[in-house]
C-alpha positions as CSV (number, residue, x, y, z in Angstrom):
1,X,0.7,29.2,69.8
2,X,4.0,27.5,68.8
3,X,3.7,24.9,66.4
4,X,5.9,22.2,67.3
5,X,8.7,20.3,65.0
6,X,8.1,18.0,62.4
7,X,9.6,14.6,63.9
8,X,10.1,12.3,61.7
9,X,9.2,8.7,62.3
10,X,11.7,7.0,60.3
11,X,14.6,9.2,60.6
12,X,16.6,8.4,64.0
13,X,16.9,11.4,66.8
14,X,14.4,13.9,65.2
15,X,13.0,14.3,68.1
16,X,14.0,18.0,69.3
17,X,14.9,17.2,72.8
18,X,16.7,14.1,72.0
19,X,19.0,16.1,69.5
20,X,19.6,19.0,72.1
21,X,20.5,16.0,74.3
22,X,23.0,15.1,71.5
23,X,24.5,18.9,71.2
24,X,25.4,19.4,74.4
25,X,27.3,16.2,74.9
26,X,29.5,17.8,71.9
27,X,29.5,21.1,73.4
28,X,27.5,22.9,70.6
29,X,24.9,25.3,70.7
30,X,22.7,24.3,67.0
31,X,23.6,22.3,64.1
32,X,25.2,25.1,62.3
33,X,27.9,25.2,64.5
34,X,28.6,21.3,65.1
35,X,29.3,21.7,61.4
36,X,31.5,24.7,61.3
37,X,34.5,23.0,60.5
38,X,33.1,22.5,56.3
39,X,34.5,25.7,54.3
40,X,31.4,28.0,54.0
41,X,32.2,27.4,50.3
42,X,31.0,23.8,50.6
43,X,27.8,24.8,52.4
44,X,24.5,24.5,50.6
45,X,22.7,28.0,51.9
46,X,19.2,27.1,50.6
47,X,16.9,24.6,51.7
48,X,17.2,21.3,49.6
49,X,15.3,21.1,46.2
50,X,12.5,18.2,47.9
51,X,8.8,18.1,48.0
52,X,7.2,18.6,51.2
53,X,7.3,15.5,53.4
54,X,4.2,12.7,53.6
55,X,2.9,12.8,57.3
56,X,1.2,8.9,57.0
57,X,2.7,6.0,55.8
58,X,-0.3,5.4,53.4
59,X,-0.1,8.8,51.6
60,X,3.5,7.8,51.0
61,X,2.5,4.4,49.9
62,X,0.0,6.0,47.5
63,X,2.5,8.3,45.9
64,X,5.1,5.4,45.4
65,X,2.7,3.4,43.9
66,X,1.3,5.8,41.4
67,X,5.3,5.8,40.4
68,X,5.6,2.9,40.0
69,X,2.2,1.9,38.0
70,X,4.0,4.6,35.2
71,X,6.7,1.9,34.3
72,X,5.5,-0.2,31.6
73,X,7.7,-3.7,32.0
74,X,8.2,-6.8,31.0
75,X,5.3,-8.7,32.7
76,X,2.9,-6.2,31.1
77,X,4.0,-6.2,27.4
78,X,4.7,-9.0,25.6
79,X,8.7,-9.0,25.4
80,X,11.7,-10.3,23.5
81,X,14.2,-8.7,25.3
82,X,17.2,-11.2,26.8
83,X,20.8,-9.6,26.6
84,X,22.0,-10.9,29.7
85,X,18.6,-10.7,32.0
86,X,15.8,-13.3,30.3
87,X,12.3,-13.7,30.3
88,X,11.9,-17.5,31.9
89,X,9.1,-18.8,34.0
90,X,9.6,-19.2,37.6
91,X,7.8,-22.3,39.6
92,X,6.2,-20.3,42.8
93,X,8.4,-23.2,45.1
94,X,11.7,-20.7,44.3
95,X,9.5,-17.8,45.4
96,X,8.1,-19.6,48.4
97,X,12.1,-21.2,49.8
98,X,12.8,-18.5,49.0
99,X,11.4,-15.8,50.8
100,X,12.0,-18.5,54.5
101,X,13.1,-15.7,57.0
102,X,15.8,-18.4,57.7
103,X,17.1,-17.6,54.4
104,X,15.5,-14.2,53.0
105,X,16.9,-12.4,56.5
106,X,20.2,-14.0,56.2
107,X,22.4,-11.5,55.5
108,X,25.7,-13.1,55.5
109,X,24.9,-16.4,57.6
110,X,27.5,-17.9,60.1
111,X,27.3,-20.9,62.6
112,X,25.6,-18.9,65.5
113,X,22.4,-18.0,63.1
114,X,22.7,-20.7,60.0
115,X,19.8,-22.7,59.9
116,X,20.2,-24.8,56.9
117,X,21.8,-22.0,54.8
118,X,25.3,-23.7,54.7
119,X,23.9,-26.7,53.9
120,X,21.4,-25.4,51.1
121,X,24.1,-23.7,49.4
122,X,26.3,-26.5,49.3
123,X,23.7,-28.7,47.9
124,X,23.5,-25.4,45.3
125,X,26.9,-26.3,44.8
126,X,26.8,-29.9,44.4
127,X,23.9,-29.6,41.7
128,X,25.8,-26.8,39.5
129,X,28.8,-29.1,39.5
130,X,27.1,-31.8,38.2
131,X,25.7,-29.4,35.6
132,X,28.7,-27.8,34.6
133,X,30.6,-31.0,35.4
134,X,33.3,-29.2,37.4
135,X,34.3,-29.8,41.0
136,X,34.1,-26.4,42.8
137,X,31.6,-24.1,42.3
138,X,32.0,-20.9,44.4
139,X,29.1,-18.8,46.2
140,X,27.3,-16.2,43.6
141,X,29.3,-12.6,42.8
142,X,26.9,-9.8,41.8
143,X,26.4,-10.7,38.7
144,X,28.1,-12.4,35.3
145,X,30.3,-9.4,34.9
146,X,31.5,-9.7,38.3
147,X,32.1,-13.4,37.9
148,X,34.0,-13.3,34.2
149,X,35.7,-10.5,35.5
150,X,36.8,-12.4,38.7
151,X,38.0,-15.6,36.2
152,X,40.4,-13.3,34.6
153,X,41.9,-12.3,37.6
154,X,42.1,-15.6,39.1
155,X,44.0,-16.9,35.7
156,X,46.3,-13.7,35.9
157,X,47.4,-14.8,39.7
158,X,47.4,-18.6,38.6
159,X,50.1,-18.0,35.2
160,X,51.5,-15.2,36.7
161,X,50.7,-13.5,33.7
162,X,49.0,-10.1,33.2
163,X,46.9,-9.7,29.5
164,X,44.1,-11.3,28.2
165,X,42.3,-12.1,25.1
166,X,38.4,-11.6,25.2
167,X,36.0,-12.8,22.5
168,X,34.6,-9.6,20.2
169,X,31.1,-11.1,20.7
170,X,30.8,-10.1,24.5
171,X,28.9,-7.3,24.8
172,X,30.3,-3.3,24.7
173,X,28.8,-3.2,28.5
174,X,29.9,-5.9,29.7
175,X,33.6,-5.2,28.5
176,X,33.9,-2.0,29.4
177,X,33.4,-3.1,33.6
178,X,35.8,-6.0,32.8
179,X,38.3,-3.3,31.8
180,X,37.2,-1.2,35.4
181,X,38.1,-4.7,36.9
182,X,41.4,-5.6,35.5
183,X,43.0,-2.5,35.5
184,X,45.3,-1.6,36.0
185,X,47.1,-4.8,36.5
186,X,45.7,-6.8,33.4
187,X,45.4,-5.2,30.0
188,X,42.6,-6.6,27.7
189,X,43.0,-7.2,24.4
190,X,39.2,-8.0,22.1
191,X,39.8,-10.9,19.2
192,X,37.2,-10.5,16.0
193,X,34.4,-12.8,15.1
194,X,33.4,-13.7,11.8
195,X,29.9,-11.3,11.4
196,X,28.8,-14.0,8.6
197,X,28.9,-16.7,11.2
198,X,29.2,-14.7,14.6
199,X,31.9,-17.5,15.7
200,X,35.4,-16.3,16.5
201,X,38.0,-15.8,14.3
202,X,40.9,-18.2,15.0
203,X,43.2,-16.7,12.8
204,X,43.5,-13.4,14.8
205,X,43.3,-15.7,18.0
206,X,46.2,-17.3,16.5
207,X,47.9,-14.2,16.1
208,X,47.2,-12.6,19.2
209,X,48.5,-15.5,21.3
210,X,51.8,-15.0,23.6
211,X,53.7,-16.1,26.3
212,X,52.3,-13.2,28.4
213,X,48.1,-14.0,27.4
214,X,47.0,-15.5,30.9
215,X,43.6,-16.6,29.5
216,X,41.2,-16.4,26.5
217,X,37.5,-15.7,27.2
218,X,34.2,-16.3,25.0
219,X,31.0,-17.2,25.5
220,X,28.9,-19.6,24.5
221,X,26.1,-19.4,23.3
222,X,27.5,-15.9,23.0
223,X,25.7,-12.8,23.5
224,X,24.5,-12.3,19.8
225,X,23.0,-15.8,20.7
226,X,25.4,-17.7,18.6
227,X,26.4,-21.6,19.7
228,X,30.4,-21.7,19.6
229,X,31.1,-25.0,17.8
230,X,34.8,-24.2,18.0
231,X,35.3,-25.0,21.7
232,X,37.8,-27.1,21.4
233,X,39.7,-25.5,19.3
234,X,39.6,-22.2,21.0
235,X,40.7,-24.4,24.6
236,X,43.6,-26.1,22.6
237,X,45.0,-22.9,21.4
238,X,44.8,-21.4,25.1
239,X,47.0,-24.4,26.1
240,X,49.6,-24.5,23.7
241,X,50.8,-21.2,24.6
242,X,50.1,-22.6,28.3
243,X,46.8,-20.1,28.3
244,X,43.6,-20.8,30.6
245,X,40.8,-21.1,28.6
246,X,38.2,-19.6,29.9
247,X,34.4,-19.9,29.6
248,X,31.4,-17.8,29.8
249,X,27.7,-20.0,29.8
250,X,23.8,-19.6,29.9
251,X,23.5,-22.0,32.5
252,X,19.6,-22.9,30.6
253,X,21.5,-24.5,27.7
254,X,23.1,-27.8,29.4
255,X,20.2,-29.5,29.5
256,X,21.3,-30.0,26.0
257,X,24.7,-29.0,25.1
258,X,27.9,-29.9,26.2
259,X,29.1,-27.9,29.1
260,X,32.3,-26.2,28.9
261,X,34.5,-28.9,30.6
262,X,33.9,-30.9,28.4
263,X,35.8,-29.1,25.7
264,X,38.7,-28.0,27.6
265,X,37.5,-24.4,30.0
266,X,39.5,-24.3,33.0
267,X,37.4,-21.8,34.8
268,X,33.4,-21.1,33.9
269,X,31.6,-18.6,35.2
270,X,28.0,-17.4,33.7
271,X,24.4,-16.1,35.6
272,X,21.7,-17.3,37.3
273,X,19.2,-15.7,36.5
274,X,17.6,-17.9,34.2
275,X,17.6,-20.7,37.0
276,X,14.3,-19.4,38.8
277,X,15.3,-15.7,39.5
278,X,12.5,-13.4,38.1
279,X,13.5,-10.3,35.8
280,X,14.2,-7.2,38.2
281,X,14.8,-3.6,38.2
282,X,18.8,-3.8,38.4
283,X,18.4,-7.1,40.1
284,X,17.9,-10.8,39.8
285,X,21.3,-11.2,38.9
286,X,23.9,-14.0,40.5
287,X,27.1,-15.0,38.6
288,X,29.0,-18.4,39.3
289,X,32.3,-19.5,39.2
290,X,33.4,-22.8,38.9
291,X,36.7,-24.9,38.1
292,X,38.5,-28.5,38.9
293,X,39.6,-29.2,42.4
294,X,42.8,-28.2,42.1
295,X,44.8,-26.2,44.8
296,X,46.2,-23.8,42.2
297,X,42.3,-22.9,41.4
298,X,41.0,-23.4,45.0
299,X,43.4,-20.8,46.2
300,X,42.8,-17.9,44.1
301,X,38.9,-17.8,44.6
302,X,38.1,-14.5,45.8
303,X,34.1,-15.6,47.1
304,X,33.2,-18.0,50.0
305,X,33.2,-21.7,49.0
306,X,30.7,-24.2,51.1
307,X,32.3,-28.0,51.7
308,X,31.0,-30.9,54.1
309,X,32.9,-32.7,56.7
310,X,32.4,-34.9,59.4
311,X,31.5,-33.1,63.2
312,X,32.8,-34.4,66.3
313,X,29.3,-36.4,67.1
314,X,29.9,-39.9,64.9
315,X,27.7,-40.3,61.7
316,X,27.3,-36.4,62.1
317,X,27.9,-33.9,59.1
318,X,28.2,-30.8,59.2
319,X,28.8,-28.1,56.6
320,X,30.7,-24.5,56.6
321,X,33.5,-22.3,54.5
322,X,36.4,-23.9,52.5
323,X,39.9,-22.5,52.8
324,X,38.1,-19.5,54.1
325,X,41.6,-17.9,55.0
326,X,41.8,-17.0,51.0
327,X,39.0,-14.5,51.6
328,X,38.5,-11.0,52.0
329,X,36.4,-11.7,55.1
330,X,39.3,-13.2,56.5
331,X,42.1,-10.8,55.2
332,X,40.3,-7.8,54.4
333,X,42.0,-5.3,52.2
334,X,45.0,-8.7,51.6
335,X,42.6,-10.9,50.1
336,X,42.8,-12.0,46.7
337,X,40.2,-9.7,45.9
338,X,37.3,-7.3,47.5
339,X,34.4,-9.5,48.1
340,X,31.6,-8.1,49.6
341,X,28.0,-9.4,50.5
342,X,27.2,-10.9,47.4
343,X,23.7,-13.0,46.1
344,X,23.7,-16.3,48.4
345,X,19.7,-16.2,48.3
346,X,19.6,-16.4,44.7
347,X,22.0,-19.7,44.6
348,X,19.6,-21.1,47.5
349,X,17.0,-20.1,44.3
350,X,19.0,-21.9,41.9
351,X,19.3,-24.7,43.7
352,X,15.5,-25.4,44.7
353,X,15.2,-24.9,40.8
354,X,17.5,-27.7,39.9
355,X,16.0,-29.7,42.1
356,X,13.0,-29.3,41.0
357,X,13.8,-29.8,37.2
358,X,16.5,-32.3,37.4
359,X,17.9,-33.5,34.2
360,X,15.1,-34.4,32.4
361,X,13.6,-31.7,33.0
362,X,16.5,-29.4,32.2
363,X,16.9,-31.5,28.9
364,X,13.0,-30.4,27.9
365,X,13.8,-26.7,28.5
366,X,16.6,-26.5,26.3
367,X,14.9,-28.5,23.2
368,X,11.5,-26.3,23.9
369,X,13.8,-23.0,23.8
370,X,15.4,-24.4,20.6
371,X,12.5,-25.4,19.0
372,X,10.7,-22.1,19.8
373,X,13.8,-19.8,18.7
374,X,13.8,-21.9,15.4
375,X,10.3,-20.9,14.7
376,X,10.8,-17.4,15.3
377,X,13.3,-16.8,13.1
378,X,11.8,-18.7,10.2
379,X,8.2,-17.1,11.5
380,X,10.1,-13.4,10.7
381,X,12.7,-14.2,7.9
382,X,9.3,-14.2,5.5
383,X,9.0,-10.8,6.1
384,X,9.9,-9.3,3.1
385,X,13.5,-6.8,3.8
386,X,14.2,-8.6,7.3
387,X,16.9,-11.6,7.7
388,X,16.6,-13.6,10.3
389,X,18.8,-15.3,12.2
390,X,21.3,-13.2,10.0
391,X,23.9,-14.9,11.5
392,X,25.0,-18.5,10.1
393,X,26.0,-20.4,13.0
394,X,23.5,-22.1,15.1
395,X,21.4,-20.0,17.6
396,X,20.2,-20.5,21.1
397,X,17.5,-18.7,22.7
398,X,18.3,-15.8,21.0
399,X,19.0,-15.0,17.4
400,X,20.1,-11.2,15.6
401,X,17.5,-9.7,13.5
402,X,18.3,-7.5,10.9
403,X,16.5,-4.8,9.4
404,X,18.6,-3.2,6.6
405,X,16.2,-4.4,3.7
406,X,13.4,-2.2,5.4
407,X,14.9,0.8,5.0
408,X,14.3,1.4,8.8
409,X,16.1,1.9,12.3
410,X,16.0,-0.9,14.9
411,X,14.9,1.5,16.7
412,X,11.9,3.0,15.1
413,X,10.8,-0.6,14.7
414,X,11.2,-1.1,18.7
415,X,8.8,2.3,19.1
416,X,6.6,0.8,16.3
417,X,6.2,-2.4,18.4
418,X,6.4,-0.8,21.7
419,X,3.0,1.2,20.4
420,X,1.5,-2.6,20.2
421,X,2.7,-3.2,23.3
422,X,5.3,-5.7,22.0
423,X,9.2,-5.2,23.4
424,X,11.3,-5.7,20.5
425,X,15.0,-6.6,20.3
426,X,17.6,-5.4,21.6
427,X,18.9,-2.5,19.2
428,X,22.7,-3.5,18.4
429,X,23.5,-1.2,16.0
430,X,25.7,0.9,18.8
431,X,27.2,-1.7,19.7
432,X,27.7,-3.8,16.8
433,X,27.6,-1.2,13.9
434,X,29.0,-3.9,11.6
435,X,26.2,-5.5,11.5
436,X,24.3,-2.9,10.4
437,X,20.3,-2.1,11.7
438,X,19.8,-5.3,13.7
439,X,18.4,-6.5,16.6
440,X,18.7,-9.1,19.2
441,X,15.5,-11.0,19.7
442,X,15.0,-13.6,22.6
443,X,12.5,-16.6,22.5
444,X,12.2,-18.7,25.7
445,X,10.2,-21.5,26.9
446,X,7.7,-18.5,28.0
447,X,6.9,-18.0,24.5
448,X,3.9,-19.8,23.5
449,X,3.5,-20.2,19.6
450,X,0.6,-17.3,19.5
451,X,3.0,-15.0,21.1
452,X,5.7,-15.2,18.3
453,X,3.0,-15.6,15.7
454,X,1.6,-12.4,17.1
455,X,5.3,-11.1,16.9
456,X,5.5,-11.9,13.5
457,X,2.3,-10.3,12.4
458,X,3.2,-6.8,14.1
459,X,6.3,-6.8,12.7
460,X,5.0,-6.9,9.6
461,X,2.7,-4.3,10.5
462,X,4.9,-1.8,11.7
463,X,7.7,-2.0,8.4
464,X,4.3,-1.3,6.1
């Protein structure tokens, strides 16, 4: 007796008779020869390297999960790790919006199958400008990379203008995919920080600035953590050589600092993440762009921007793109830039968060992330050989650790932790050799005082 094919269940026309079906509409006799036309040099002439197939979707399950339970993350061990992607609570009413079919199965929403999207990302709009106090605040990118990246660009089409200056704090990562972005039409050029302070160096700003420098980007807080007091300073620079200055921010820190208008940024841009987005693998990320209402800005936006206006029914509103001809959807391969389907459901995210919190609320994370990040450091600079934050200028949320007075890696600390089931700092002595065996440490308002006591005890531990 014959034993039948395997059909697949999940793999369209796998069914023998339906692909004969399909080869003799072609005019070919078997697979082999509907592919003859790829050089027999190209031609893989084994079967692939795979594991015989599951035949029920619960062995499959089972195997996937036994996967997955080998990954120890960040919910399971007690974790310190920020860079970028932070450990903050999320209320379960971000979860629940959500994960709405109206806005989870949304995948690009327009008029004929929006119900509420337009409008809930507009009001995600209207809440990050009053945050960031800016006007216009675009639809997410990917991620902050994308976003910073995308705020060059857009201040290399507004000056006509085609270099930039980008702070020495942001991190070797991060840099090296603004570099894949602006090239090859903007050249990049990194300006040094102090590694006593961690704040930039205006002197070589100074000297770096030209009357071909279309912005200047920094962060702030920065990526070692550090609270950029020189704002101002930076932004006036920018302008007198008619410069953009542009600024990169932890959205979590205006509940109590300044936001970057209000020190001169033309165009912000930064992450969501820490606004109700949980920690993924490779996901969770959003990034923002925002600026004044100004056409020169408004025009050179490469995402979707959400306005309101008034319908043809009296008293009506309605809500729907801005200036949507400026787009990629619209022009395609002539639009200021390639923007694809980017991370609307996490701004729908951010904004139920922001509603929820509002500014008080907003206010009270930032001073408990402060408070907590001040006790860390001073909870760890006792131990004897560590200096923490060993970097003078005022931290937020997370502070460099360093280790050279232990006579030990970063990283042999971080496997030292990791076998307490503690995730350490990030190791930045790659990235940032001049600051010898440190580490980046995050505190957030997730952090109770018994978790960074416990921190600070098996530290201790693991240097004996």
């Amino acid at each position: 007796m014959t034993q039948n094919p395997l059909v697949y269940p999940y793999i369209p026309n796998s069914v023998p008779e339906i692909k004969a079906r399909m080869l003799e509409a072609v005019g070919a006799q078997s697979a082999a020869e509907f592919y003859a036309a790829i050089p027999d040099e190209l031609l893989l002439k084994r079967p692939l390297n795979l594991p015989e197939p599951f035949l029920s979707e619960y062995a499959l399950r089972r195997h996937v999960e036994g996967l997955l339970n080998k990954n120890t993350h960040t919910k399971q061990y007690l974790s310190f790790l920020g860079a970028g992607c932070w450990p903050h609570y999320v209320p379960s009413i971000c979860d629940e919006i959500n994960g709405r079919s109206e806005f989870l199965t949304a995948y690009a929403g327009e008029p004929y199958d929006d119900h509420g999207r337009f409008q809930a990302l507009f009001e995600y709009a209207s809440m990050m400008g009053e945050l960031l106090e800016m006007d216009i605040v675009s639809i997410p990118t990917y991620d902050w990379m994308q976003a910073a990246a995308s705020s060059i660009r857009m201040a290399a089409r507004i000056t006509g203008r085609s270099k930039a200056l980008v702070s020495g704090t942001v991190s070797a990562w991060k840099l090296s995919k603004f570099q894949d972005y602006c090239r090859p039409d903007i050249a990049l050029e990194s300006i040094a920080f102090d590694p006593n302070s961690g704040l930039m160096d205006l002197e070589d700003l100074s000297s770096k600035l030209s009357a071909d420098i279309a912005g200047v980007y920094f962060e702030n807080p920065s990526y070692l953590g550090v609270i950029e007091s020189q704002g101002a300073q930076i932004a006036e620079m920018a302008h007198s050589h008619r410069a953009l200055c542009l600024t990169g921010v932890d959205p979590s820190s205006l509940g109590v600092l300044a936001p970057p208008s209000a020190y001169g940024a033309d165009l912000v841009s930064g992450d969501l993440q820490p606004l109700g987005v949980h920690q993924n693998y490779g996901g969770g990320q959003a990034g923002f762009i925002a600026s004044r209402d100004e056409l020169a800005f408004v025009s050179e936006y490469p995402s979707r921007l959400f306005g309101i206006t008034h319908t043809s029914v009296p008293g009506e509103y309605g809500f729907g793109d801005v200036a949507y001809e400026r787009t990629s959807f619209a022009q395609r391969e002539q639009g200021n830039e390639w923007v694809g389907t980017g991370a609307a459901l996490w701004a729908i995210t951010a904004g139920v968060y922001l509603a929820l919190m509002g500014p008080s609320g907003l206010r009270e994370l930032g001073q408990g992330i402060l408070q907590r990040a001040k006790y860390a450091a001073q909870q760890i600079d006792r131990i004897p050989g560590v200096c923490a934050p060993a970097l003078s200028a005022a931290p937020f949320k997370e502070f460099v650790v360093n280790f050279d007075g232990t006579g030990l890696t970063a990283a042999e600390i971080n496997r030292r932790l990791l076998a307490r089931e503690i995730f350490g700092g990030l190791d930045l002595s790659a990235e940032f050799p001049q600051l010898g065996q440190s580490a980046l440490y995050c505190v957030t308002e997730i952090h109770t005082q018994a978790d960074i006591d416990q921190l600070a005890s098996a530290l201790q531990e693991a240097l004996k």
